[in-house]
Phi, psi and omega in degrees: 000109163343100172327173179230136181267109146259140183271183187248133179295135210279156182276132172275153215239125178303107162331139179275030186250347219262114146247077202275141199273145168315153190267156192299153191273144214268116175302141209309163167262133166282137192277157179295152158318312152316328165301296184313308195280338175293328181290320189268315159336297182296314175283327166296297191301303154315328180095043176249061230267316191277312173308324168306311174297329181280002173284334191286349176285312162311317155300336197273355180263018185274153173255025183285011173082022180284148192221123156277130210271175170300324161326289205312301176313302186288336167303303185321313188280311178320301209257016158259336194282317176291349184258341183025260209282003168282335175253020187266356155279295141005309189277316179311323183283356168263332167303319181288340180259347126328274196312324173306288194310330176113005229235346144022268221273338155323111173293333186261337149306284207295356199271350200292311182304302181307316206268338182282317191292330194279319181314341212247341170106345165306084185272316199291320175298319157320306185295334183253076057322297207280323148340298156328319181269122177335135168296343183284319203278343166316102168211185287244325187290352209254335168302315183320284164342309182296305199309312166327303144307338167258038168277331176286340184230093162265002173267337179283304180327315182250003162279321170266022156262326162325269172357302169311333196265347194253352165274309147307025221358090172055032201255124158247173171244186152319301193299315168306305191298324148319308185275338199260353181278327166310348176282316194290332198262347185282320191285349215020057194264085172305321181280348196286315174317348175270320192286314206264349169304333169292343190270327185305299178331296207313309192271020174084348202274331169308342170259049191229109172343270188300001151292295164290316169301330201269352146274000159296308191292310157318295176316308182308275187312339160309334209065024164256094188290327215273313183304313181292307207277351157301331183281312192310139190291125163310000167207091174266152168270173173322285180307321177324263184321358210245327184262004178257322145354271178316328179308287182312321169299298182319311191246042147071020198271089197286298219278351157274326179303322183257356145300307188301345189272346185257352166283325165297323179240041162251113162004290207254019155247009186124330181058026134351090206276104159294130176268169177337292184324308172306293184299330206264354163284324205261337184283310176336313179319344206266093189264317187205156173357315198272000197242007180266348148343286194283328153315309153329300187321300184278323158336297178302346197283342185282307168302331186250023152261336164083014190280004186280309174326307194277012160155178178265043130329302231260317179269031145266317179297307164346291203283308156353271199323273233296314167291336174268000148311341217015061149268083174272348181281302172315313194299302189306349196271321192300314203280329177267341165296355194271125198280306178259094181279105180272215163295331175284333146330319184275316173331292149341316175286297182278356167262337168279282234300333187295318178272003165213017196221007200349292191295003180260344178264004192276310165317322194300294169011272195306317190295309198299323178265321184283312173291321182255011181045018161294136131304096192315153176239212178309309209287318122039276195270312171310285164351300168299320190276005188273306165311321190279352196281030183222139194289334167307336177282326184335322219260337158308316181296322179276334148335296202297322188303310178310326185255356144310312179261355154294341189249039150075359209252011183275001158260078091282128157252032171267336184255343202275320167335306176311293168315321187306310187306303197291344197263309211271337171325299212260001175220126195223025165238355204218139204277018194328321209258336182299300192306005205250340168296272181340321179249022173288135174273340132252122190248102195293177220255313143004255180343271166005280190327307200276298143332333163288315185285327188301312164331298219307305218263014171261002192112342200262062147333261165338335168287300173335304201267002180287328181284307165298350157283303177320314212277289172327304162312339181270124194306168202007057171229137173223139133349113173236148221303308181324295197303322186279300174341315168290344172277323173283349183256345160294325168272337141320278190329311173263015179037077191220071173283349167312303143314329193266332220238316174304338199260311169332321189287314170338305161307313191261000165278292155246068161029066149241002191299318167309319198290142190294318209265326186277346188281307178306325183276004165292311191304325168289343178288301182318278208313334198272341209242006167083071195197047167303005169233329142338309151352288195269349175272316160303315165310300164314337194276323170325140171302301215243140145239027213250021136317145173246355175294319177316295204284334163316289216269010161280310180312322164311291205322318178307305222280308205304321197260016194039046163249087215280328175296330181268334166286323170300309167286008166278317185268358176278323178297308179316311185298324150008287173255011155084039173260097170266152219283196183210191194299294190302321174316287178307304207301321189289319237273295190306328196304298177312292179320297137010270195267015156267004206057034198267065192300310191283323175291341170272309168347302185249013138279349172268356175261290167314331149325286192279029151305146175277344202293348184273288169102014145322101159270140223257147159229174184321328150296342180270325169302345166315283179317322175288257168014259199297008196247311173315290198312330209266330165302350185071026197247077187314284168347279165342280184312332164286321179265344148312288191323337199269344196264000211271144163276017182213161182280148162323154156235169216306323198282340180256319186293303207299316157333304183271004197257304176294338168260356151269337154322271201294009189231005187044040145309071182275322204302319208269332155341288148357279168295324190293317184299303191300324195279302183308315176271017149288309197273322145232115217262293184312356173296041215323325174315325185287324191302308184311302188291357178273277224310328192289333190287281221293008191244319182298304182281024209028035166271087184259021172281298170321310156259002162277338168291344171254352169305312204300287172317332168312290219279334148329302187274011166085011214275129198271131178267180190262113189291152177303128177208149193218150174230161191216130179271148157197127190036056166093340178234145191283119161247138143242162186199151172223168209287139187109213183296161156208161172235052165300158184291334197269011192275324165304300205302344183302297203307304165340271193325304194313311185288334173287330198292259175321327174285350198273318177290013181271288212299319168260026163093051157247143191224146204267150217242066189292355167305289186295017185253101196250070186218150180302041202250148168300138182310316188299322189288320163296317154322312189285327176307319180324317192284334205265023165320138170301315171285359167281321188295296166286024196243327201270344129344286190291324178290321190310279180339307183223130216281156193264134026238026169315142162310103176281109205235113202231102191244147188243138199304310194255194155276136195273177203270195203255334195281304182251020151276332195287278213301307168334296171286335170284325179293286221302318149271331139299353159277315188106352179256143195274164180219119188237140170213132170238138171254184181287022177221352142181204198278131146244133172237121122257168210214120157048044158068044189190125226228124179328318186301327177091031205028048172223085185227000000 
């Protein structure tokens, strides 16, 4: 028999008739205070920085007697600090909502507190947060915060890790080591960057990846490469290689750079698969002409890597590259493969055009904001105005001016900088960039900068350094190593050793003298003011020399002052010590050679040049130079089948060079031709005219030289009359050839004629070849004596007591006559005599003139 099933009785089902009332509804549970700070914690640590911040209105409005706690607060400050000027009210109502609560001095609050002010840029508030928390509650996270906040002011930044290591008796961490070595690299203080590397070793923290990369990036950036490549880690990552990559660009070293990059994808380092990030370390190298091999290289190396691809980054660098190579084809070519083109794209594009193509790049401009309906951003308008720096340009330039100040953009000071520059390029008659300096209401250390160098590098000495005075006098502006460079290249410029010797003390006052670029321009301020062994005692005196800018310009400094055997022995030392030269190092070397007439040793540094083991390509200047070092030797040929062989047509500075040494070698037929090229090619010079009629007046073709006399005065053109200047005690005389009517004129005439008899009686006889003018002999002699620099050399003797130096400088060049007379006073008086005309230095000495009478 079936078992029997009971079922369970159906539930009774209420009538729709029924009113029995519903049951009560169960009230929500309100979250806890731990809820709230998990909730707000989680979304501050995702990076969900505004969600976070909207939970705190609702906790503070619960009325369950809920306060937010030391939990609560530091997610809270974390996500106004990540959010930094959108939140800077926000973050202040949460420090104040601290301070109700009591809770500041809370080491876990105050370090939170510490880390949102610095993020948000607030260093004084930090620094009184940080003040706040009791020295027992400081530790090692709440310094770090600060020192972090003080990453923009890196000398108070590694002044407060001192502070750190002696309130912690030396304890960091990763986070520390991370934050103060980019301080080292912003100051470029390698050694203090050595001292906390020791601090890393000691605590063991040097092998922790990032502590290593940021001492790869330091040393590098310091320019101590043998170091960076000692930091670098035996098992680097992707960022490893990507920041010794970058080590290597910066400081313009390409074939180690593109070693270390074919070393990177070799199997047995790992085969570390390069990324964006790598080309965009690695392209900078690619600097110039000599780099374009290897840019090609690395372009295929991108395309079958796909690295082109994933976005424009990588081909906006590409065309970057490609222009400063000057492969303007190429870049364009790169530049029309980019599928979305942004505003950094046109940059790019229009900043290589700007340096060698200005009106193509005025255009690119133009296409992108009308045709393509982009908006220039800064770098844009710096670009543009880098193209507008030409005097052909102004009105662009002033355009450009315009549309700066309708957009607002004239407080950026990459533009406002930009302009400046661009106003003393192109109009250097007219004061556009001063009013437009005069009337910034504030003028930042930039500014400054950029109007002394620009004067300096424009011709406008005597402005500059009037501008580095106003800029010293204005209360909280000091000097900066730029300014003073520039200043210093303004007493060059004005053989103002006096000035020069003031800006030396400066220097060395404020311990700028170590930077490898202003200690050259001291060495350049002596040699250019004739004062080569001031030069070479300084030069000597450096610590570091293992610049190679240095030992260039102490090797200019010899050749400019023709002392070409002490440049050459300067440069057997340099190699010596293991400094390798570059492109400017020969141009001084040939120069020295040049003008010593050191033909086979300028051969064969120039020939050593084009060595592949260098990787120099000679550029128009060194053949320039070569050229004219043949010519002045008489050696045409030569100098001619160079010239056929140069990958550029002469320019104005090498015919006029070979034009003058047929002059002195009476080559007139190739004279001729040289003449004809030269004033064709710059027809407005009056200097050329004068040296071709001086050729053609030395080879008596003078139907020639009254025909070019003729074409001067045709073309309206002003010549530059001979004038020679003298400092004596501080103050500047000038005179020019013929009469003057200085008060001091007599006692000159006087001196000179005493002068001459005394250079007679040893076999000086006026050298009447150089007076190329149709004149009676007697008549050419009286021109002779009143030459300027005879006027300034019998001045300076009349004037300053022996055995000072008669230091005399001249416009044009000087002549055979009064070089000749030069070296004989020098010898019956006893006084050395120094004169620089416009192509260099002459010493004389004891009746023997440095140049070797070849010049």
């Amino acid at each position: 028999m079936p078992a029997t099933v009971h079922l369970a009785p159906l539930p009774h089902r209420a009538q729709p008739h029924a009113s029995k009332p519903p049951p009560p509804p169960v009230k929500p549970v309100a979250p806890s205070l731990p809820q709230w700070n998990a909730l707000l914690a989680d979304h501050s640590r995702a990076g969900r920085h505004a969600a976070a911040l909207a939970l705190l209105p609702p906790l503070l409005a619960a009325s369950e007697g809920l306060a937010p706690d030391r939990f609560t607060l530091p997610p809270a400050a974390r996500s106004c600090g990540f959010l930094r000027g959108g939140a800077a009210a926000a973050g202040r109502q949460v420090h104040a909502l601290a301070a109700k609560l009591g809770l500041p001095g809370d080491p876990f609050v105050g370090n939170s507190l510490v880390s949102m002010y610095g993020r948000c840029g607030r260093v004084e508030d930090a620094e009184k947060v940080f003040g706040g928390i009791p020295d027992a509650s400081r530790n090692l996270v709440s310094w770090n915060a600060l020192m972090a906040a003080l990453s923009g002011d890196p000398r108070r930044g590694l002044e407060l890790l001192r502070d750190c290591l002696v309130a912690l008796g030396g304890m960091v961490d990763e986070a520390t080591l991370v934050t103060v070595l980019p301080m080292c690299a912003a100051l470029g203080w390698s050694e203090t960057g050595r001292a906390v590397h020791g601090i890393a070793a000691k605590s063991g923290w040097d092998a922790a990846a990032r502590v290593g990369n940021a001492l790869v990036d330091m040393y590098a950036k310091c320019g101590e490469l043998a170091d960076a490549e000692r930091a670098f880690p035996d098992a680097p990552s992707v960022v490893s290689w990507n920041v010794m990559l970058g080590a290597y660009a910066r400081n313009r070293e390409a074939s180690a750079a593109f070693g270390l990059l074919r070393d990177m994808q070799i199997e047995e380092h790992g085969s570390v698969p390069a990324d964006e990030i790598t080309m965009l370390s690695v392209l900078p190298a690619c600097s110039g002409p000599p780099d374009l091999a290897r840019l090609r290289e690395l372009h295929a190396f991108t395309v079958r890597r796909g690295l082109d691809a994933t976005g424009d980054k990588v081909p906006n660098a590409l065309v970057a590259a490609y222009g400063r190579c000057g492969r303007l084809l190429q870049a364009d070519r790169v530049f029309a493969g980019i599928r979305s083109k942004t505003v950094s794209s046109w940059n790019a594009l229009i900043g290589s055009h700007a340096q060698q193509n200005s009106a193509a790049a005025i255009e690119l401009f133009i296409q992108m904001t009308n045709a393509c309906g982009l908006k220039p951003d800064g770098f844009s308008i710096g670009s543009l105005l880098m193209a507008c720096a030409d005097p052909k340009h102004l009105l662009h330039g002033k355009a450009t001016h315009g549309f700066i100040l309708r957009n607002g953009l004239e407080k950026d000071p990459i533009i406002r900088v930009s302009l400046l520059s661009a106003y003393i390029r192109c109009s250097r008659t007219e004061p556009l960039a001063r009013v437009l300096f005069d009337a910034m209401e504030e003028k930042g250390e930039v500014s400054w900068n950029a109007m002394i160098a620009g004067y300096s590098q424009n011709g406008l000495p005597g402005e500059s350094l009037q501008l580095f005075r106003e800029m010293q006098s204005m209360e909280g502006h000091c000097s900066s190593m730029i300014s003073a460079t520039s200043a210093l290249m303004a007493c060059s410029e004005l053989s103002a050793v006096r000035l020069g010797k003031e800006m030396h003390c400066f220097a060395l006052k404020a311990d700028l003298c170590e930077d490898p670029f202003l200690s050259s321009s001291v060495i350049d301020m002596y040699s250019k003011c004739g004062f080569a062994d001031d030069a070479r005692a300084f030069f000597d005196r450096l610590k570091a020399r293992d610049a190679k800018v240095s030992w260039t310009v102490m090797i200019t400094g010899y050749a400019v002052n023709g002392l070409g055997k002490e440049a050459v022995e300067l440069y057997g030392k340099m190699r010596r010590e293991g400094v390798e030269p570059d492109e400017f190092t020969y141009l001084g070397l040939l120069m020295a050679c040049g003008h010593a007439g050191m033909v086979e040793e300028g051969l064969h540094f120039f020939e050593e040049m084009r060595n592949h083991h260098h990787i120099i390509e000679p550029k128009l200047e060194h053949y320039g130079c070569v050229i004219g070092m043949l010519s002045r030797a008489g050696r045409f040929a030569d100098a001619v089948a160079l010239m056929a062989e140069m990958p550029q047509e002469p320019d104005a500075k090498i015919l006029s060079s070979m034009l003058s040494a047929c002059h002195i070698h009476g080559e007139a037929e190739l004279g001729s031709e040289v003449a004809d090229r030269l004033l064709e090619l710059e027809p407005d010079k009056a200097e050329h005219y004068v040296l071709a009629s001086n050729m053609y007046a030395g080879s008596g073709w003078w139907d020639e030289m009254r025909k070019v006399r003729k074409m001067l005065r045709d073309a309206g053109i002003a010549k530059e009359p001979g004038s020679s200047w003298i400092d004596v005690a501080g103050k500047v005389y000038s005179f020019v050839a013929g009469e003057n009517t200085l008060p001091e004129m007599d006692g000159v005439r006087r001196m000179w004629r005493s002068l001459e008899e005394r250079i007679r009686e040893i076999g000086y006889v006026p050298d009447t070849t150089v007076v190329l003018h149709e004149l009676e002999e007697e008549e050419k002699v009286e021109a002779l004596r009143w030459h300027s620099e005879k006027q300034a050399v019998a001045f300076g003797l009349l004037r300053m007591a022996a055995p000072a130096t008669v230091r005399v400088f001249k416009n044009i060049r000087m002549c055979k006559d009064c070089h000749n007379a030069a070296r004989l006073i020098s010898k019956v008086t006893g006084r050395e005599i120094v004169v620089r005309d416009k192509k260099r230095f002459h010493h004389f000495r004891d009746g023997i003139c440095s140049c070797g009478d070849y010049w």
